[in-house]
C-alpha positions as CSV (number, residue, x, y, z in Angstrom):
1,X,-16.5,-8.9,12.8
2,X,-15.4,-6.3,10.1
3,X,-16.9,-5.2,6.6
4,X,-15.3,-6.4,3.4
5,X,-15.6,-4.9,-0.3
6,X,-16.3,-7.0,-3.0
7,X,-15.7,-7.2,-7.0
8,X,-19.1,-5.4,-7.3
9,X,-17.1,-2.0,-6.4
10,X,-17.1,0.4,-9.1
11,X,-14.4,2.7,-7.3
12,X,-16.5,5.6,-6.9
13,X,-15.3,6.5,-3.5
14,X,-18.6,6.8,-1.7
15,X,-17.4,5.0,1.2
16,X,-13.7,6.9,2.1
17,X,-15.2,9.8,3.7
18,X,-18.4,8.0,5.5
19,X,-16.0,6.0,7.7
20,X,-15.6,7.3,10.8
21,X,-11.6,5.6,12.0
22,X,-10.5,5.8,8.2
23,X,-10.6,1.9,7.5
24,X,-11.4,2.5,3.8
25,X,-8.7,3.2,1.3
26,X,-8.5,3.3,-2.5
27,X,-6.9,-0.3,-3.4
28,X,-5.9,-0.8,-7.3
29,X,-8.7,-2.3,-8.7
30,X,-11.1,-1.5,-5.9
31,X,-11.4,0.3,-2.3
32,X,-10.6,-1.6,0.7
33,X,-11.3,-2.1,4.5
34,X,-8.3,-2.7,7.1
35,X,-10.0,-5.1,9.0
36,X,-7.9,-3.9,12.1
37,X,-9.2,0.2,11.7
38,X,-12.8,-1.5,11.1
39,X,-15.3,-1.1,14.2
40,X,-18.3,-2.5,12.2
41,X,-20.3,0.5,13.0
42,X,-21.7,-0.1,9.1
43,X,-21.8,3.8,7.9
44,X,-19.9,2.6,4.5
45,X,-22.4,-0.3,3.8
46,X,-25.4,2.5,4.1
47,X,-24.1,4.5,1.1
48,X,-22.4,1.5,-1.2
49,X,-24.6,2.3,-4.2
50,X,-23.7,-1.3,-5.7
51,X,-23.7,-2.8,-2.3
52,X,-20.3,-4.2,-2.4
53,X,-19.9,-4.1,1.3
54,X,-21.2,-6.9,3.6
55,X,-19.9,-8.6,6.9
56,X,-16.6,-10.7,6.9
């Protein structure tokens, strides 16, 4: 299973740096998790201040 970023992202790059195999990237309206770099270890879900990020 991998992490997803929803609508609720406010871009404010929290996640980029937590995630250890550089899944997360700055998309254009929001940041965004290549499901194949994912390992679900959840270190981006922990600092998400709008919770954005949940399971696939």
């Amino acid at each position: 299973m991998t992490h997803v970023i929803s609508d609720e992202c406010i871009v404010c790059g929290a996640c980029e740096p937590e995630c250890p195999v550089e899944a997360i990237s700055e998309g254009e309206s929001k940041y965004e998790i290549d499901a194949d770099k994912c390992t679900d270890c959840g270190a981006c879900v922990e600092v998400c201040p709008t919770e954005a990020i949940s399971p696939e």
